[in-house]
C-alpha positions as CSV (number, residue, x, y, z in Angstrom):
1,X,14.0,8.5,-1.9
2,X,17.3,6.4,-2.2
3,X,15.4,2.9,-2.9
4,X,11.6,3.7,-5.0
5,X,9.5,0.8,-4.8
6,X,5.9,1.2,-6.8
7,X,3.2,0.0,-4.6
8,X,-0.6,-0.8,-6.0
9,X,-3.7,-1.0,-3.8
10,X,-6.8,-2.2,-5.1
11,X,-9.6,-1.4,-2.2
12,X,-13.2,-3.1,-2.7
13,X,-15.9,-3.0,-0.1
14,X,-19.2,-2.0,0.3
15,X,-19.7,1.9,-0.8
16,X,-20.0,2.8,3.1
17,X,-17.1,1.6,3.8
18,X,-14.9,2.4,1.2
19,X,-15.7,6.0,1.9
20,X,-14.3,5.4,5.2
21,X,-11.7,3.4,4.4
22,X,-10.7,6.5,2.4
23,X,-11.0,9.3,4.7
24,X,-8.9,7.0,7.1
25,X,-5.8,7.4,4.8
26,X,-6.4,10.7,3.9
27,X,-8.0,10.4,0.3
28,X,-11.0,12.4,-0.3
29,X,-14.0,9.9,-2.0
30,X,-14.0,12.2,-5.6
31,X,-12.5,11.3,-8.3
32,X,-9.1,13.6,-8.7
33,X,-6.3,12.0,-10.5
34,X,-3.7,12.6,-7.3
35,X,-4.8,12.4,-3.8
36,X,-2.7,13.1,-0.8
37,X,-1.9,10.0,1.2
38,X,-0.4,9.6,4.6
39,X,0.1,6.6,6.5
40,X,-0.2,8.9,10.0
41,X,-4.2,9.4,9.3
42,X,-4.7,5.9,10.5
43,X,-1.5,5.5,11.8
44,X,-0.3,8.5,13.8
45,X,3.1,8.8,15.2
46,X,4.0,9.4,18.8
47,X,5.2,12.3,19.5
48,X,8.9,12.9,19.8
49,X,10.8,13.0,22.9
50,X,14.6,12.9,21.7
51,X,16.2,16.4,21.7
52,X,19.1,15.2,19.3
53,X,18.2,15.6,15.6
54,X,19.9,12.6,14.7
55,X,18.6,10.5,17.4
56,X,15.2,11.8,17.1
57,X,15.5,10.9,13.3
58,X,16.5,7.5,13.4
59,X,13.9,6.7,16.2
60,X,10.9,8.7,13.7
61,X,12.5,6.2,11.3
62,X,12.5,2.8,13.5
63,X,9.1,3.3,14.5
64,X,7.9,3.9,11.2
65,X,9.5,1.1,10.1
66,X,7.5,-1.0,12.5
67,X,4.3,0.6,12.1
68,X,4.1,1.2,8.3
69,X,6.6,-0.9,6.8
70,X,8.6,1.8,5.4
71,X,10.0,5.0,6.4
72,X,8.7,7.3,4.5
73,X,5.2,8.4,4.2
74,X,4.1,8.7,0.5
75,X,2.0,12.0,0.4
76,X,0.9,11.4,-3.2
77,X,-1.4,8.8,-4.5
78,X,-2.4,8.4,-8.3
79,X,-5.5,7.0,-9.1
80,X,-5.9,4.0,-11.5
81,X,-8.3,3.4,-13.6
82,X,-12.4,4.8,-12.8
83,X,-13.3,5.0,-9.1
84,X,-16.5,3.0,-8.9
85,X,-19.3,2.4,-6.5
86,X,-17.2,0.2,-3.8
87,X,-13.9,-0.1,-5.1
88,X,-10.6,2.0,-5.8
89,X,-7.3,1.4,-7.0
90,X,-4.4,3.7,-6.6
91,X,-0.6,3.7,-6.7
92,X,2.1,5.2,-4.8
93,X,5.7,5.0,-4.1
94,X,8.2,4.6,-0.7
95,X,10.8,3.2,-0.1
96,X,9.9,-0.4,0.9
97,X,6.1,-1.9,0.9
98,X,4.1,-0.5,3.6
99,X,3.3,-3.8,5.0
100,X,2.6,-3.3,8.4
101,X,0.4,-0.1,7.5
102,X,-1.8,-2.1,4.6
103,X,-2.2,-4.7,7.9
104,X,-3.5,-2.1,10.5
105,X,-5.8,-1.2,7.2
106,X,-7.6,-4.3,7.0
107,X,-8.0,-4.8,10.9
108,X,-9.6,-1.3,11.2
109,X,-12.0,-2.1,7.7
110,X,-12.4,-5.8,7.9
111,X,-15.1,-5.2,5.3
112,X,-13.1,-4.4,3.1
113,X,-10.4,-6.5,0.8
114,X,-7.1,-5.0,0.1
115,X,-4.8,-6.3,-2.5
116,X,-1.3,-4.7,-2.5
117,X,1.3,-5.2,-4.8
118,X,4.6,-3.9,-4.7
119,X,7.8,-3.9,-7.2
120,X,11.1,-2.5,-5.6
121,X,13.5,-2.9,-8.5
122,X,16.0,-1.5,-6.4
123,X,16.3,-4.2,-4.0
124,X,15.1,-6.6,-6.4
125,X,12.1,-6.8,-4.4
126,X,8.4,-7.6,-5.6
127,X,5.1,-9.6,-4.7
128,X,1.9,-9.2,-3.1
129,X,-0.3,-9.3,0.1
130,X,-4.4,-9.7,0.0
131,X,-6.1,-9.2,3.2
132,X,-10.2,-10.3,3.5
133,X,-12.1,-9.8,6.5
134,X,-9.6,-8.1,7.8
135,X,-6.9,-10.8,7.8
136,X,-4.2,-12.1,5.6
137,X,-5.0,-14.7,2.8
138,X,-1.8,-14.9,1.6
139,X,1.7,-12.8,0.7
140,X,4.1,-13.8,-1.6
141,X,7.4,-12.0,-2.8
142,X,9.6,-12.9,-5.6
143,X,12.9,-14.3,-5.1
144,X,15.1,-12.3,-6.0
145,X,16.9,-14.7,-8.5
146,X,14.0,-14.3,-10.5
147,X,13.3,-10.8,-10.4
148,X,14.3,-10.4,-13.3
149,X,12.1,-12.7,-15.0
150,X,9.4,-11.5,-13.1
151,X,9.9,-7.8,-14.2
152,X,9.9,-8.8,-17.9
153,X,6.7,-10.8,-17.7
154,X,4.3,-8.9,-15.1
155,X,5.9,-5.3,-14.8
156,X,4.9,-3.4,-18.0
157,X,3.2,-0.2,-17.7
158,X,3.4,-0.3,-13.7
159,X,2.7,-3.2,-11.5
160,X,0.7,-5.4,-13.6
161,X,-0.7,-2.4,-16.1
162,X,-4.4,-1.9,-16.6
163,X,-4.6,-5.5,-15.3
164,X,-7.0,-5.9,-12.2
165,X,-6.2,-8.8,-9.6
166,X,-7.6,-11.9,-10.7
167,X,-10.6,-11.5,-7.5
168,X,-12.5,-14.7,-8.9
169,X,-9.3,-16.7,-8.5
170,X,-8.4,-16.3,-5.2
171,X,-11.3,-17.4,-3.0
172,X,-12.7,-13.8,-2.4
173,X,-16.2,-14.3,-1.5
């Protein structure tokens, strides 16, 4: 991948459904260190009709684009921290934040609250989405003027390290 960007999902929901929630990406529910992920689980792509290579490629890579946010699809998930009854937390990387797929996430587990963060140093891209009850609460991205600030301050060891997202803060129940 040209352009990395680190994305974190924290998942909590009832147990029920975050074992769903789970097998709808692709993850099993144990507790392995790496998981394969794929966006197409929840999200599968249409199947091709262009004959060209090229042409076929950059409409795989439009759609995607639309449907996941990004145009790759990650294949590899590390866990973060302990899995526990209800809740997970896992990063992967793409190319840009999957946006669109974290939205089609939450409308097919509205149980379930999704937190994504995402640093794209790259671009200099970075900020967050949380989703509860299946829609958005709120998204916010860091201009890139102060990217650089940002990276300094919230950035060590990962997106925001060992650090969980600040659930009592934000109006989660």
């Amino acid at each position: 991948m040209a352009n990395v960007c680190i994305n974190r999902l924290f998942i909590t929901a009832p147990p029920a459904t975050c074992r769903d929630l789970l097998a709808d990406v692709g993850l099993p529910s144990s507790t392995a260190a790496e998981y394969e992920l794929s966006f197409a689980v929840l999200v599968p792509e249409p199947e091709a009709a262009a004959s060209d290579a090229e042409a076929l490629s950059a409409a795989r890579s439009s759609w995607r684009r639309r449907h996941w946010g990004t145009t790759v699809d990650p294949r590899t998930a590390r866990m973060r921290g302990d899995e526990h009854p209800g809740g997970v937390d896992f990063e992967f990387e793409t190319p840009e934040p999957p946006l669109a797929w974290v939205s089609a996430l939450a409308a097919a587990h509205p149980l379930a609250r999704l937190h994504l963060l995402f640093d794209c140093p790259d671009e200099p891209r970075a900020g967050e989405v949380i989703y509860i009850n299946g829609s958005e609460r709120r998204r916010s991205e860091v201009a890139p003027s102060a990217y650089e600030s940002w990276a300094r301050e919230s950035a060590v060891d990962g997106i925001y390290g060992e650090h969980q997202p600040p659930y009592d803060r934000i109006g989660l129940d």
